[in-house]
N, C-alpha and C positions, 0 to 999 in steps of 0.2 A: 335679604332683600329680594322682592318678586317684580317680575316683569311683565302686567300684560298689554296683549292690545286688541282694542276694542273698536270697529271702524277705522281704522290705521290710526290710533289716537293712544298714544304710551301711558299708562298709568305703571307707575311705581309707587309700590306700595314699601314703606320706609320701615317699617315696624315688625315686618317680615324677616326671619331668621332661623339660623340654625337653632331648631326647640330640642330644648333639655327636656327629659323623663320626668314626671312631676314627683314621682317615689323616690327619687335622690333628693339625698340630704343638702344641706347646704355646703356643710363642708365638700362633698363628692361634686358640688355645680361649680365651687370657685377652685378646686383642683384643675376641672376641665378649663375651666375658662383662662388659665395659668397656662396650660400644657397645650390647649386645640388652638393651633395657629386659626380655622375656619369661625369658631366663636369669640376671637379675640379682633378679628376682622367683620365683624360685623360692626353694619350703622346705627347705634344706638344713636339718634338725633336729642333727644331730651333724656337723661337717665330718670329710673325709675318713673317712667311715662305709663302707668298702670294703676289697678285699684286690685282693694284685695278681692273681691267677690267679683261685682258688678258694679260698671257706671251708666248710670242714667241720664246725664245732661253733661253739656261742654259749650263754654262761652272763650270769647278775645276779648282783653281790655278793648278800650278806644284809642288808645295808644299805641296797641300793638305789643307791649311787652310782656305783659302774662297772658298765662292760660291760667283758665281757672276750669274744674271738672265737680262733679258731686257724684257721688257712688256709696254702696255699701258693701259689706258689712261690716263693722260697725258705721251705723250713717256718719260722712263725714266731705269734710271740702277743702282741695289739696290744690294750690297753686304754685304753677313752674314759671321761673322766670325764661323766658327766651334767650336777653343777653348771658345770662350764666347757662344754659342749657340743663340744669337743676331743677330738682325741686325747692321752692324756698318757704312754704310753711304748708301745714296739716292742722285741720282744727276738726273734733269732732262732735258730732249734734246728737240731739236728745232722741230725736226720730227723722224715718225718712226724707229726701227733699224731692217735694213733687215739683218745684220751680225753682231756678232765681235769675237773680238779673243784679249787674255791675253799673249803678249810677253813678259813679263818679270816672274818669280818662284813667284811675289806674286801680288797685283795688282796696282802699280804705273805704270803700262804703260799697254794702252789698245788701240785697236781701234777701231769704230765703223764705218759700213757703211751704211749712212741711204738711204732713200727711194728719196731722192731727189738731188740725185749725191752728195751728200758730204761726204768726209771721213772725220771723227774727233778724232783725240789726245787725250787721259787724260793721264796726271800722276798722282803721288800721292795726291796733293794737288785740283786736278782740272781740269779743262777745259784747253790744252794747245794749238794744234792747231788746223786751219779747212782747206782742200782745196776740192774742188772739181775734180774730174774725167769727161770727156765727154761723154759716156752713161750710162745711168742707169746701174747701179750694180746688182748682184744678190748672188757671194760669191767671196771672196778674199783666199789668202794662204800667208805665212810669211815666205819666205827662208831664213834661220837664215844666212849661209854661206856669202852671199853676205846684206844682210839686206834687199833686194827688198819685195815686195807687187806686186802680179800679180790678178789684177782685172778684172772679167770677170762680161761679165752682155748679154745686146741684143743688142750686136756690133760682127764682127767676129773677130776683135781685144782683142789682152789679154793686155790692161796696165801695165805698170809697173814702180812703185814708190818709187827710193831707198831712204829710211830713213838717210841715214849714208851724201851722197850728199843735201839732203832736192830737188831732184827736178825729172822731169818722164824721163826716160828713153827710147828707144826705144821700140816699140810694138812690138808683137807677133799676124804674121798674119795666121789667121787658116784658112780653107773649110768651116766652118759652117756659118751660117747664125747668129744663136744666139748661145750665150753658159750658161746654167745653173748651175754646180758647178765646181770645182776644187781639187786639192790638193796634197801635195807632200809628196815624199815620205822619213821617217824618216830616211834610211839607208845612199840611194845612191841620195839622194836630186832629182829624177826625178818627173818632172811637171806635172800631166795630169788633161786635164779639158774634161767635160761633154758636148757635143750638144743636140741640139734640135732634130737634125735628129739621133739620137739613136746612136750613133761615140762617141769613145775615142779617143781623141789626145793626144799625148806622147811628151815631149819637152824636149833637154837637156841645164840647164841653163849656161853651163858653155859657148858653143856656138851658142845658139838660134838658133839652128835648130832642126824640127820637127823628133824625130828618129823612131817613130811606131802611126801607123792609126790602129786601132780596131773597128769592125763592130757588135755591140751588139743589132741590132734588130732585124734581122732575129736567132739569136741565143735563143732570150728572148722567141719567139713563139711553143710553146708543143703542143703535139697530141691534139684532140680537142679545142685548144682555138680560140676563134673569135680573129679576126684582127679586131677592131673598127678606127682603126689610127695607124698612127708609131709611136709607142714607142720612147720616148726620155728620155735623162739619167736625174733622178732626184736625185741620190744619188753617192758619190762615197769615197770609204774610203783604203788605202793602209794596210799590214798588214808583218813587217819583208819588204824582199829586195825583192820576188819574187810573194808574193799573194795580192790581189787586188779584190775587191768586187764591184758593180756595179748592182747600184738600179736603175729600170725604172717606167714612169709611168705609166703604166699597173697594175705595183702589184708583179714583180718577181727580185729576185734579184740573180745574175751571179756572179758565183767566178771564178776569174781566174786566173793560171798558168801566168807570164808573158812570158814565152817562146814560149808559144802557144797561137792560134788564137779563138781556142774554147775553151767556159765553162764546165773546172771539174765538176761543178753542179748548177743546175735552181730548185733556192727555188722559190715556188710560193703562195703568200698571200692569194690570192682566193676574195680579197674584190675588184680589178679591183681598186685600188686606189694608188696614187704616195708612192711608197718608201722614207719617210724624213730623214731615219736617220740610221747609220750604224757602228755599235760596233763590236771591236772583243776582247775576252776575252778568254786571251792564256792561264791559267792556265789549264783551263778545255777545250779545243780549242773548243768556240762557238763562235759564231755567233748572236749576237742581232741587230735584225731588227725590224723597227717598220714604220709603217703608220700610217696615223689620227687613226683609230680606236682599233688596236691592236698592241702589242711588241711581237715579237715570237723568243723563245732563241731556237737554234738546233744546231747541231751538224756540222762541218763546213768539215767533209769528208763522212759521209754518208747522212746529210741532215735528220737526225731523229729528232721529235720535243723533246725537252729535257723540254720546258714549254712556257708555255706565260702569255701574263696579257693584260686582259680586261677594262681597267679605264672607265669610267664614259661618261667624257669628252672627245673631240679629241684631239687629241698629235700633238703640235707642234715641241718637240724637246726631244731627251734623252738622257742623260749624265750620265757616269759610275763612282762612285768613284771608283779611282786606288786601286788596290790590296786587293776589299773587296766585300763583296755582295750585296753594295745599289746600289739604279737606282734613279736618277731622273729625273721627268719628268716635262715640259713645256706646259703648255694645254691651250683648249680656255673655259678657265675656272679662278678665282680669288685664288681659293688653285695651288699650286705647288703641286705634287704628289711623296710622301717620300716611295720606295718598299725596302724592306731589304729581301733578301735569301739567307738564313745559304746555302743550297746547293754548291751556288756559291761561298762563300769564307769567311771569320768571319766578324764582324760587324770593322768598322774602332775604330781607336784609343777612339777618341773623343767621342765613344758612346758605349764602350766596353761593358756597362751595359746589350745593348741589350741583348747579349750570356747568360747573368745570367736570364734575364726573358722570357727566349724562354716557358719553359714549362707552365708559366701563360699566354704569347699570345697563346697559342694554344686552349684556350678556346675560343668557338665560340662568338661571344655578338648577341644580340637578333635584327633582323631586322626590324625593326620599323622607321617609318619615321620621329614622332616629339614626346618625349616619353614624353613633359608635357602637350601634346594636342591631341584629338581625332577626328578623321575623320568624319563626319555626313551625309548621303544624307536627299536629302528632303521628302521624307517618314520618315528617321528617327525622323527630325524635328515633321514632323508630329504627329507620334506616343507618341512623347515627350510631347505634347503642345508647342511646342517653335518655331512655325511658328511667331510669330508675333518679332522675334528678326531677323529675315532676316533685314539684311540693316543695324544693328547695330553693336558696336565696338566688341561686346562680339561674333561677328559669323567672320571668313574670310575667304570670296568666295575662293574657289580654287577646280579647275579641272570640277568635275561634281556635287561638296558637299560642304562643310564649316569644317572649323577647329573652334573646341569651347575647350576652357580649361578642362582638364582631371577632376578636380574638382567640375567643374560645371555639367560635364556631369553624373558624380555618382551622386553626391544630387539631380540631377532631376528625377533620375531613379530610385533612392531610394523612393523618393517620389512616384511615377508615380505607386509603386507596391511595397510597404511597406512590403506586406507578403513575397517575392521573397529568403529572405535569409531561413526564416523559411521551406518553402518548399522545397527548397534544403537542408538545414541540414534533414527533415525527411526522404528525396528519400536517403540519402547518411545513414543513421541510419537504414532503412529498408534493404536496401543491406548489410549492415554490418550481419545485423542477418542472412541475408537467407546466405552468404557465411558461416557463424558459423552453419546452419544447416544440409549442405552439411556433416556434418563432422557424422553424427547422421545415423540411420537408414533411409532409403529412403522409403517413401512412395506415390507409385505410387499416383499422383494425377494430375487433369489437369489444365493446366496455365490458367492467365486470359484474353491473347488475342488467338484467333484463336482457341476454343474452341474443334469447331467440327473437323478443321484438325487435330490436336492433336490427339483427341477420335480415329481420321479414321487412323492415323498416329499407334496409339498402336496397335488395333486391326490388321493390315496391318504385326506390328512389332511380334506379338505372332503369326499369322498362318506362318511366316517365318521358327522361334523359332521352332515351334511345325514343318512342314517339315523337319527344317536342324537334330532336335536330332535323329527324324528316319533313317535317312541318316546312312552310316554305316562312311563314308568320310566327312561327309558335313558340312560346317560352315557357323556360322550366318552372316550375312552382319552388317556393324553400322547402327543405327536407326539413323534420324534424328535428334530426339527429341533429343539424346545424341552427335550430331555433334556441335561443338564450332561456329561453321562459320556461322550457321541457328540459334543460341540462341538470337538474335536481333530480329527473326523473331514472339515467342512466347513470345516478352518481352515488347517492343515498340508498343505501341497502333495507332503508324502510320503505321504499316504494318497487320492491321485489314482487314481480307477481307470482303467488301462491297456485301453484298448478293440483295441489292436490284439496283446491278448498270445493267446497258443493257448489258455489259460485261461480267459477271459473269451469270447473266441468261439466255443466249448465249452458255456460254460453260458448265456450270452445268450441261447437260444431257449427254456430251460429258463424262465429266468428270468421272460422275456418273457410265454409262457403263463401262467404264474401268477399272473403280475400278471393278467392280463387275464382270467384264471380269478376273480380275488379280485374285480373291479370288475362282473364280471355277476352272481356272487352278491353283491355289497350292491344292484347293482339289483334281484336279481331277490327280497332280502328286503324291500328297501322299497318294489317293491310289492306283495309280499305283506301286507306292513305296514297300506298305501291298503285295498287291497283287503277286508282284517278288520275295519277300521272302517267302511266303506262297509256289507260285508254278512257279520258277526261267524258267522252259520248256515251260509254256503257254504263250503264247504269243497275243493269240486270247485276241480282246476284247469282252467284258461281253455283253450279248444280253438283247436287250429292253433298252438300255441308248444310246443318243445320242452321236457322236461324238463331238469334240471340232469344227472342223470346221461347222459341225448345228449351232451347239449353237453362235458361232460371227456371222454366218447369221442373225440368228436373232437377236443376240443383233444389229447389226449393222442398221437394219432394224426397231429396238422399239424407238433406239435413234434419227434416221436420223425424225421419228416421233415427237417427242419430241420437238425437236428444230424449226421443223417448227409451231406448237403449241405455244410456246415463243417468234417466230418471229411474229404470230397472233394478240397475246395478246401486246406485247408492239408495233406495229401501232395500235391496236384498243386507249390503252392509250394515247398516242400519237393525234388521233382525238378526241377525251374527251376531252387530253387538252386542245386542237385550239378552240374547241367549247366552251367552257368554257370562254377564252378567249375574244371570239369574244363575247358571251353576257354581258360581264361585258365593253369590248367598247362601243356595242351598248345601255346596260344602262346611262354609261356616257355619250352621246352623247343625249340622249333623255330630261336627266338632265339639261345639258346645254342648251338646247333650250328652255325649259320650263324657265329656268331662265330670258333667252334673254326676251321673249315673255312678261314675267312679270315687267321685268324692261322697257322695251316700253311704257307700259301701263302707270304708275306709275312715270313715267319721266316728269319734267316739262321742258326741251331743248324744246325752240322755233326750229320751222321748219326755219325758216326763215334766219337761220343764217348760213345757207350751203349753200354752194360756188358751181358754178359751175364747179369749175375747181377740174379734174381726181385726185384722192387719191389713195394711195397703202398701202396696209397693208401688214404686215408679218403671217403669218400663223405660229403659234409654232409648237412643236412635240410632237403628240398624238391628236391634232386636225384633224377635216374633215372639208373641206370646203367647204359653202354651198351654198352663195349667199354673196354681197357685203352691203347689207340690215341686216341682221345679224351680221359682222362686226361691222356695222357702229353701229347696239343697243345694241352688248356687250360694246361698247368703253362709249357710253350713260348708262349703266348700273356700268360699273368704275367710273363714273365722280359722279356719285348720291349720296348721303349722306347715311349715314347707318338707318338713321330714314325712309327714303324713303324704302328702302329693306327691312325691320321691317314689315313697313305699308305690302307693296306688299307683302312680303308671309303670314301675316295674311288677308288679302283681299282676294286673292288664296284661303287659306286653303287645299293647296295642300303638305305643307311643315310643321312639326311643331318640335321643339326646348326642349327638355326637359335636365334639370340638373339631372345627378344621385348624388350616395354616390361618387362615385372615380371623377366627377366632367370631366364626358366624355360628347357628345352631341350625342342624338341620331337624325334620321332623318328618317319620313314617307313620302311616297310620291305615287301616283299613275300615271299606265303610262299609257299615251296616244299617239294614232299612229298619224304619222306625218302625213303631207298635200298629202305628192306624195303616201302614202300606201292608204290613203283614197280615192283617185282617183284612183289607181289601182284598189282598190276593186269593187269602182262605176262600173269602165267599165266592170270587170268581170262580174256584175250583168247582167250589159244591155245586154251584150253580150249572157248572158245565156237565157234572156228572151227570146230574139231575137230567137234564135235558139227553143225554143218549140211553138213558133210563128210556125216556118215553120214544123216543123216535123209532118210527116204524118204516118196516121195507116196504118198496115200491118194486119186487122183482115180480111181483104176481099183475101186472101193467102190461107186462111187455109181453108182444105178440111172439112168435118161433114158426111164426107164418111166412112165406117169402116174399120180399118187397114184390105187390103186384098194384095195378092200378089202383085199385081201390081199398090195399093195406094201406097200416098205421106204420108198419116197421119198428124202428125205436122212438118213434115218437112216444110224449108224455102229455098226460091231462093239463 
């Protein structure tokens, strides 16, 4: 059972409950239903109150005593007695039912109209007649007066088939093209059916003539609505001799005066979706209206929302039990949906009980999806060990994760971290005492995360302290440390500030300044403070001390320092790292060639056995590629036996292998430069020769003349 409320207005929804897994079996539903005290306490109000697929329509005798529903699939019609809270029969039909209607106070006479122009009979016992209609149907009406049946569908003819003669009678020709519903009115028996093109046609039966046209789709259109199409009438329901309600498919529904031409008031849905169904409920004069997605109860002369209900499911159809506060609803959904609102009126006979246990439905139940099974993503799995049960019975796939049995899911995680309870009962024992310490003298000391803001935090808070007492008015601010809302901050080791982050050593000087900016102005207000009282008339400041505005010069000018200093140092780090980096690639790359090199050697692969035809190889990630030659003697260095690679790095002795105590392997190795550095260097050489090959003396320049005014000395051209 669900509890909500909507404008302080309780809707309990009865049909609400602990839901079963749809992939258990039945024998696995009525085990639980045996064994779970929570599903055996549930409100089932009528058993098996459901269809197998979907229901499309739901009526009340005039009586009161059944419920009748129509749903498929297979098409069929299933009535529950109330006083048995049963179902008491099932009958099932040839095709869909797009209507029907209960003529008689209990249900020995019924009609149906289904989807393939037949209208069909039951009485009490059965199936009694069939006849068909010539165009498809869409709603009927039952004029008790005369016993006629005026059927409307996508003809602009209204049929008409008197029960009492067994045969049709003259048509009813209307302007519309199609007509979608009907229905008459209980007072003064007049006809009116729905168009397509947004028109009310009004008909009196006693002489079939058309007495009133109403034009409801220019009516149905309010300040900013788009026009996407004409609105055509999809709902329509009479109320008393003169009001009249009229629902389109737009989303808005029009009450009207039958005197007049325009609507007293245009409720509008706001979901731009067909109007299906339309209730009036005189005692409290509302209005229930509903579309697929929402039922909205308001007020039927000012249009105030008095409440609504949101289901699950879309609504096919809603139906009021007479003179009390339930709804029920028709969905495209396999439950039937049970709403009871003390608001609206007491609970019916049949179920007076409700009014006794209103104060225990008003406790909330806990929202959870499957309470004997738990949700898992695949990290979770992971975390668990329990990746390797994907695929089987004990996991079922659903949405982004798996549901696994609530039971299985503690004993793994029990396992997975054995200490888990212990560590929590000690966190929940330590908190216990430091709340019992609270109660004790206090003694300033500092917490164990955030050490230093803490420290900077007190000090900050006693040069406060010590200005506001001087003060002769002045009061202390709250500290931090004693703010409730920051007690997370010095408690939680995840709100540690990281002093070696780039972030932090970025604003630290910033920071830094400021404080130290903030602690010279309270010095320097309290002693201005000393000072006013000593001598209230001077007002001069004191000679040989800086101003305050000096002093943020230069602070502003030691920090702006600072920061560029820490912006220095971490790009310097920052190039360490790359470099660093890049030697520990270029060691492994030197590695592996040397291996290649060795296992060439050492390989017995005939040459001969290579093809002339082009090969491709894939190059992995964190390799360089070098040559197609190389490829080809790592691939010959895979293929070789581990006795062969033995030999070859004891042949090298470039490599060698030792076992420690903990049973690690160490490796020595010497490195040597590659082919293309060796030929670099060569040419650098030749090059350099070459060049003192040509280079010529400049000792025949220089003068042996004695520095005089007008020598060179060792000057040079």
């Amino acid at each position: 059972m669900q509890i909500s409320s909507v404008n302080d207005v309780k809707i309990y929804n009865l049909s609400h409950g602990k839901s079963l897994p749809e992939w258990l079996s039945d024998r696995k539903k009525r085990q639980l239903q045996k064994s779970d005290v929570d599903i055996q306490r549930r409100i089932e109000l009528i058993q098996d109150f459901e269809m197998p697929t979907v229901c499309t329509s739901i009526k009340v005798s005039r009586d009161g005593q059944f419920v009748l529903a129509a749903g498929t699939y297979k098409p069929r019609i299933r009535c529950y007695d109330t006083y048995q809270l049963s179902l008491k029969f099932e009958r099932c039909l040839d095709s869909d039912v797009v209507a029907f209607d209960v003529l008689s106070d209990d249900y020995s006479k019924l009609v149906f109209l289904q989807c393939n122009r037949y209208v069909e009979f039951h009485s009490q016992h059965g199936h009694y007649y069939k006849t068909r209609i010539p165009k498809f149907g869409r709603d009927f009406s039952y004029h008790y007066p005369s016993c006629d049946l005026y059927f409307v569908g996508t003809s602009s003819e209204v049929f008409r088939l008197n029960l009492e003669q067994g045969r049709f009678l003259n048509s009813l020709q209307t302007d519309a093209v199609e007509n979608n519903v009907c229905d008459i009115n209980p007072v003064h028996h007049l006809f009116a059916t729905g168009t397509s093109e947004g028109r009310v046609e009004c008909w009196d039966p006693r002489v079939r003539n058309r007495v009133g046209l109403l034009d409801c789709a220019l009516s149905s259109l309010s300040e900013g609505t788009e026009v996407q199409g004409l609105p055509s009438i999809s709902a329509l329901k009479f109320n008393g001799s003169l009001s009249m309600a009229v629902g389109t498919s737009t989303g808005q529904v029009l009450l009207y005066d039958m005197r007049s031409n325009q609507p007293l008031l245009v409720k509008d849905h706001f979901y731009n979706l067909p109007i299906k169904s339309l209730n009036f409920h005189d005692q409290l004069d509302l209005v229930v209206s509903a579309d697929s997605k929402i039922i909205k109860i308001w007020n039927k002369d000012t249009g105030k929302l008095f409440s609504s209900i949101q289901p699950q499911a879309n609504i096919n159809d809603v139906c009021i039990y007479p003179n009390s506060g339930m709804l029920f609803t028709a969905n495209e959904d396999p439950k039937m949906n049970t709403f009871y609102i003390p608001a609206l009126g007491p609970a019916p006979r049949w179920c007076s009980f409700l009014d006794n246990l209103t104060e225990e439905l008003e406790e909330s139940p806990e929202s959870t999806v499957y309470d004997d099974y738990k949700f898992v993503t695949r990290k979770d799995l992971e975390n668990l060990g329990l990746s390797h049960l994907v695929g089987s019975s004990l996991l079922r796939a659903y949405m982004h994760g798996y549901f696994m049995d609530i039971r299985l899911y503690h004993k793994v995680k029990t396992m997975a971290n054995p200490f888990a309870y212990e560590e929590y009962r000690k966190d929940k024992i330590r908190q216990k005492i430091e709340e019992s310490r609270t109660q004790r003298v206090q003694v300033k000391k500092l917490p164990k995360v955030n050490k230093d803001l803490a420290l900077k935090l007190m000090e900050e808070g006693d040069d406060e302290a010590e200005l506001a007492s001087r003060k002769k008015k002045g009061k202390a601010l709250p500290s931090i440390l004693g703010d409730d809302r920051f007690k997370v901050m010095f408690e939680n080791p995840d709100y540690q500030v990281d002093e070696q982050s780039e972030e932090f050593r970025l604003l630290n000087p910033i920071v830094s300044k400021v404080g130290q900016k903030r602690k010279k102005k309270l010095r320097l207000l309290a002693q201005q403070a000393a000072a006013s009282q000593q001598a209230a008339e001077d007002e001069e400041e004191p000679e040989g001390r800086a101003s305050s505005e000096e002093e943020s010069s230069d602070d502003d000018k030691s920090w702006v320092e600072e920061v560029r200093e820490q912006r220095r140092l971490l790009r310097q780090e920052n190039r360490d790292r790359q470099r660093q980096q890049r030697k520990e690639a270029d060691r492994n790359t030197v590695l592996l060639e040397r291996e290649q090199n060795g296992g060439e050697k050492t390989s017995n692969m005939a040459e001969s056995k290579k093809t002339s035809q082009p090969q491709f190889y894939q190059i992995k990630a964190g390799e360089e590629f070098r040559s197609f030659n190389d490829m080809a003697r790592k691939q010959k260095l895979q293929k070789a036996s581990l006795e062969d690679r033995l030999k070859m790095e004891e042949h090298s002795g470039v490599s060698n292998m030792a076992d420690t105590a903990v049973g690690s392997k160490q490796l020595t190795f010497t490195l040597k430069k590659s082919e293309q550095q060796r030929k670099q260097q060569q040419a650098e050489r030749d090059h350099h020769e070459e060049r003192k090959k040509l280079r010529r003396s400049a000792g025949h320049l220089s003068s042996h003349r004695g520095r005089g005014r007008g020598g060179r000395g060792r000057g040079r051209h």
